[in-house]
C-alpha positions in Angstrom: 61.4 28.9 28.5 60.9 26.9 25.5 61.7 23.0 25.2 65.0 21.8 23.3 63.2 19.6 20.3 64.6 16.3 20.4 65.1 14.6 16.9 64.0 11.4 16.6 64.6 11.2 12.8 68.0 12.3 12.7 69.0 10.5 15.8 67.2 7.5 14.3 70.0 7.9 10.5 72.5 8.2 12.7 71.8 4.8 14.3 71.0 3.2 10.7 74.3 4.5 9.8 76.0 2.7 12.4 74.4 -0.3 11.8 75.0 0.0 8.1 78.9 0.2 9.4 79.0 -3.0 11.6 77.4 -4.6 8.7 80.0 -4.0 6.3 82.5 -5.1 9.0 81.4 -7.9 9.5 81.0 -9.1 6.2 84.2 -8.2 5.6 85.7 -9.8 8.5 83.4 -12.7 8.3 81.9 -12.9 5.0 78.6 -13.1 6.4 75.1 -11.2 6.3 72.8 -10.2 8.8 69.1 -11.1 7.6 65.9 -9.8 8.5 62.2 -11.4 7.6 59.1 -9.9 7.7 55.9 -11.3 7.1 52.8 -9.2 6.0 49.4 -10.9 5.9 46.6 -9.1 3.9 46.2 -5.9 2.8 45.8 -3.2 5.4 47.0 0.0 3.8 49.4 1.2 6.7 50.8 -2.4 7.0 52.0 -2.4 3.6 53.8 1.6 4.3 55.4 -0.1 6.9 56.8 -3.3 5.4 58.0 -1.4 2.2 59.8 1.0 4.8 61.4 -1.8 6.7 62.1 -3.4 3.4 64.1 -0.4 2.1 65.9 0.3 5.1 67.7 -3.3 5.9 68.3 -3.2 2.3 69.8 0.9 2.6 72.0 -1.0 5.8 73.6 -3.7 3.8 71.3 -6.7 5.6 69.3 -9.3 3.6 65.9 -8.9 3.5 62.8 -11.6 3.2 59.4 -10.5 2.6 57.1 -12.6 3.0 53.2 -10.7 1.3 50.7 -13.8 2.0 46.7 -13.1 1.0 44.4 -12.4 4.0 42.6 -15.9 3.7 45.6 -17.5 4.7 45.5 -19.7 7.1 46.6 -20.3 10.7 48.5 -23.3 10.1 49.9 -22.3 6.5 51.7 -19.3 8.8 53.1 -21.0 11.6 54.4 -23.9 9.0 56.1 -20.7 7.3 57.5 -19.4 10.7 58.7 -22.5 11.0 60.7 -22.3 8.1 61.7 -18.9 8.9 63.2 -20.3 12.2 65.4 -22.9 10.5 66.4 -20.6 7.7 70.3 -20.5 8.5 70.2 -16.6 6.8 67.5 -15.2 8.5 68.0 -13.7 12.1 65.3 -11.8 12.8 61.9 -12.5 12.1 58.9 -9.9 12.3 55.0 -10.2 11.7 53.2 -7.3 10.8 50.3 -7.0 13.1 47.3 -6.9 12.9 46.7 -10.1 11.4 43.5 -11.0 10.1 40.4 -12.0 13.0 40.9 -15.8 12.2 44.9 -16.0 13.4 45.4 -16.2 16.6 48.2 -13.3 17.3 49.0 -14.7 20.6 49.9 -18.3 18.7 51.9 -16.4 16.0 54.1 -14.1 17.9 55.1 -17.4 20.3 56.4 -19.8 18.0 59.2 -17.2 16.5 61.8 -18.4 17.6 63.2 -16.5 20.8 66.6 -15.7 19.3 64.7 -14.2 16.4 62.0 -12.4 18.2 63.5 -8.9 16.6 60.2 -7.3 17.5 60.7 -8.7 21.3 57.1 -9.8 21.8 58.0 -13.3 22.9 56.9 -14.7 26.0 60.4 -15.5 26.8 62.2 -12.5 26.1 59.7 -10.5 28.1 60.5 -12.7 30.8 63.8 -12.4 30.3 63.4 -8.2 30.4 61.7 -8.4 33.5 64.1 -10.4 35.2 67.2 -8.7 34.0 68.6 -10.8 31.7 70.0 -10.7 28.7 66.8 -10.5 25.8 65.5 -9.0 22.1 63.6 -6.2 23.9 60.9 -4.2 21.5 61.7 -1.5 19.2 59.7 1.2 20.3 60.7 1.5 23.7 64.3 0.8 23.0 64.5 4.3 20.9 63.4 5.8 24.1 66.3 4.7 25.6 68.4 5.3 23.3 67.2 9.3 23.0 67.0 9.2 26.5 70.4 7.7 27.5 72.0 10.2 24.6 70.3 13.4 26.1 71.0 12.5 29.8 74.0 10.0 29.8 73.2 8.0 33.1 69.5 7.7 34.1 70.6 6.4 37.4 68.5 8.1 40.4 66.0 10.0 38.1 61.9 9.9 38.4 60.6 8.4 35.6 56.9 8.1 35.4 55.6 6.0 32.6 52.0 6.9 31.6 50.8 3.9 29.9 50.6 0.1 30.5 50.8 -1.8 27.1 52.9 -5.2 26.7 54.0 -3.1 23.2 56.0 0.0 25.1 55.0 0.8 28.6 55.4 -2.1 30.7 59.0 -2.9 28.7 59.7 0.9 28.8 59.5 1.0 32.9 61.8 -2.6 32.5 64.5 -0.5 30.5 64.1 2.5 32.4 64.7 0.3 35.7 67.4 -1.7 34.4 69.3 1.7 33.9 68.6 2.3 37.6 65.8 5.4 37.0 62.8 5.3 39.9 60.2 4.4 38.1 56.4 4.5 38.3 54.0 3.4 35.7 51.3 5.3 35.5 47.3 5.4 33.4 44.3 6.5 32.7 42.9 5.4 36.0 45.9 7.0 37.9 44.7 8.8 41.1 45.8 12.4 40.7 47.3 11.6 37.3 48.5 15.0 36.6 50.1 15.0 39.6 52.4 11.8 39.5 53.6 13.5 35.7 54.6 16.4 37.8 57.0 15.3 39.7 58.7 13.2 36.9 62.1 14.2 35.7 61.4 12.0 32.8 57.6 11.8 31.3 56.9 9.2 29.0 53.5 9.4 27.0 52.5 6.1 25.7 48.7 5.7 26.4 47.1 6.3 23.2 45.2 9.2 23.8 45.5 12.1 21.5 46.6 16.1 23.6 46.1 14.2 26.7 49.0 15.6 28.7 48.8 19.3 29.0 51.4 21.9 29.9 50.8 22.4 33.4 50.9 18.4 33.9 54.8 18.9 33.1 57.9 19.3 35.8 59.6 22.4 34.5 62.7 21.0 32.9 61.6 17.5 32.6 62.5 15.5 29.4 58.9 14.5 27.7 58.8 10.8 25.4 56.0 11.3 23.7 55.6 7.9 21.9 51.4 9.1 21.1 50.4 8.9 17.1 46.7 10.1 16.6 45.2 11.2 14.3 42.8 13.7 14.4 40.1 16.0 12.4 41.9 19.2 11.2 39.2 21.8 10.6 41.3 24.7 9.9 43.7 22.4 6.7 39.7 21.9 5.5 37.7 19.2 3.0 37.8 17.0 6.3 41.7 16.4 6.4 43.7 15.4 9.8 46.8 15.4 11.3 48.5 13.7 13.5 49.0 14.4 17.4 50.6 13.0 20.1 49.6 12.1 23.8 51.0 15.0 25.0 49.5 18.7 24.4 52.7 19.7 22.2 52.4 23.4 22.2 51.8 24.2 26.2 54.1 21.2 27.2 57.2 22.6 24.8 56.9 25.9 27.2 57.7 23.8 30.3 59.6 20.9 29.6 63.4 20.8 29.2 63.3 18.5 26.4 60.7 17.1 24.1 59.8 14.7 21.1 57.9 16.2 18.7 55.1 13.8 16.6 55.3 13.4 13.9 59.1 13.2 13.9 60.3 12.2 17.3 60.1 8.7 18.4 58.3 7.0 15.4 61.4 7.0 13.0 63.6 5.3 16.0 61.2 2.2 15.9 62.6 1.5 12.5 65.8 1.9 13.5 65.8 0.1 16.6 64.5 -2.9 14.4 67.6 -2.8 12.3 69.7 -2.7 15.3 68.3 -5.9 16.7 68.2 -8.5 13.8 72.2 -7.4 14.0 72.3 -7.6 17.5 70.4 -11.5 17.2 73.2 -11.9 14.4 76.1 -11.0 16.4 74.8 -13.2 19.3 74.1 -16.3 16.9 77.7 -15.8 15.6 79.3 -15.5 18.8 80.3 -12.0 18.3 80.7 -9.4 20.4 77.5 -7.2 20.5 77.4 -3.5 18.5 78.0 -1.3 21.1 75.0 1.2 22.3 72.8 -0.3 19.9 71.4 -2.7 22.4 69.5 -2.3 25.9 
């Protein structure tokens, strides 16, 4: 048996592509833009890859897009006055901060005075509160393109095992939320799991999202079972020589692909949803600050 590869990267053009549609329409219909800010502070090397991406993407969609490149020295106060501005900016609805920022901003501070309805990157203290009570929210990226690949390989989730191996604010506590809310029995699962391997086992759907690189073997998989693998590692890669690396997942790729059903690959699986995902909910926060209905299957 050998897994059906699941790609993330064209799954994740389609959903740009729709995105780029409903933009069209509804400047068309409505004359009016969807905008999307993001703010980078300093000069962390995969930060900047990241910002130019998002950049070029919600420009590639039709959306406005705000960069916002600030020096590292920058201070607290001098960023929350720009959020601020951000927030009232009548074109801008969605607003992201690159993280990390620098040791002297607190993140915490940053991330809560976005406003709510422009928390694109769903980190606020409010919309996590709405996730976990059900309501209506801006939910985060990452684990929203696991829904979507899920909820496109599987239709309804209802009834399934999900085990989510991982605990973070980022993916796996909002990944179990999602997974619930689409009425999957759901555990969340860690590194300090009693008989880790096997809670995976019995899981229909695995979801990988602790951060530790081939952690996940093989035989820790439910024959047939769908596998998330949201991992990106990187480690040393002897054999490519002159101390080069690549990158891994969470999941032991080549003895889980002989078991599962179904299976992300990494590079090339879940990363290029997050994007994506993004895109879809500064238009989502546009349609809802408009009044309009909301882009179908592009939200939770």
């Amino acid at each position: 048996m050998s897994a059906e590869i699941i790609d993330g990267k064209a799954f994740a053009a389609t959903i740009r592509g729709k995105v780029a549609e409903h933009v069209a329409r509804l400047h068309s219909e409505h004359g009016l833009t969807p905008g999307l800010a993001v703010v980078l502070v300093g000069e962390d090397p995969a930060s900047q890859v990241y910002v130019r991406n998002k950049g070029q993407q919600t420009e590639e969609s039709g959306m406005a897009s705000f960069e916002h490149r600030l020096p590292a020295e920058t201070s607290e106060a001098d960023l929350l006055a720009l959020i601020a501005r951000l927030n009232a900016a009548p074109a801008v609805h969605g607003i992201l901060v690159q993280l990390p920022l620098p040791d002297h901003i607190d993140s915490a501070k940053v991330l809560d005075a976005i406003d709510p309805a422009k928390d694109v990157d769903g980190f606020h203290i409010s919309n996590v509160g709405l996730l976990a009570t059900g309501q209506k929210a801006l939910v985060p990226c990452t684990p929203l393109g696991c829904l979507m690949l899920l909820r496109d390989r599987h239709g309804s989730l209802a009834g399934m095992d999900a085990v989510v191996v991982g605990r973070s604010n980022i993916v796996g506590k909002p990944m179990a939320q999602l997974l619930l809310r689409d009425s999957a029995t759901v555990t969340i699962a860690h590194s300090r799991t009693r008989d880790l391997a096997g809670v995976c086992r019995r899981a229909d759907i695995l979801v990988a999202a602790v951060g530790r690189p081939e952690m996940i073997p093989g035989d820790w998989i439910k024959p047939g079972a769908t596998v998330i693998d949201v991992g990106i590692n990187r480690i040393p890669a002897p054999e490519k020589g002159d101390g080069k690396s690549r990158l891994v997942g969470d999941v032991h790729f080549d003895s889980a692909v002989q078991v599962a059903g179904a299976i992300t690959p990494v590079p090339g699986g879940v990363g290029p949803m997050t994007i994506a995902c993004l895109l879809a909910n500064t238009l989502t926060a546009f349609c809802r600050a408009h009044g309009l209905a909301e882009p179908e299957g592009l939200t939770a």
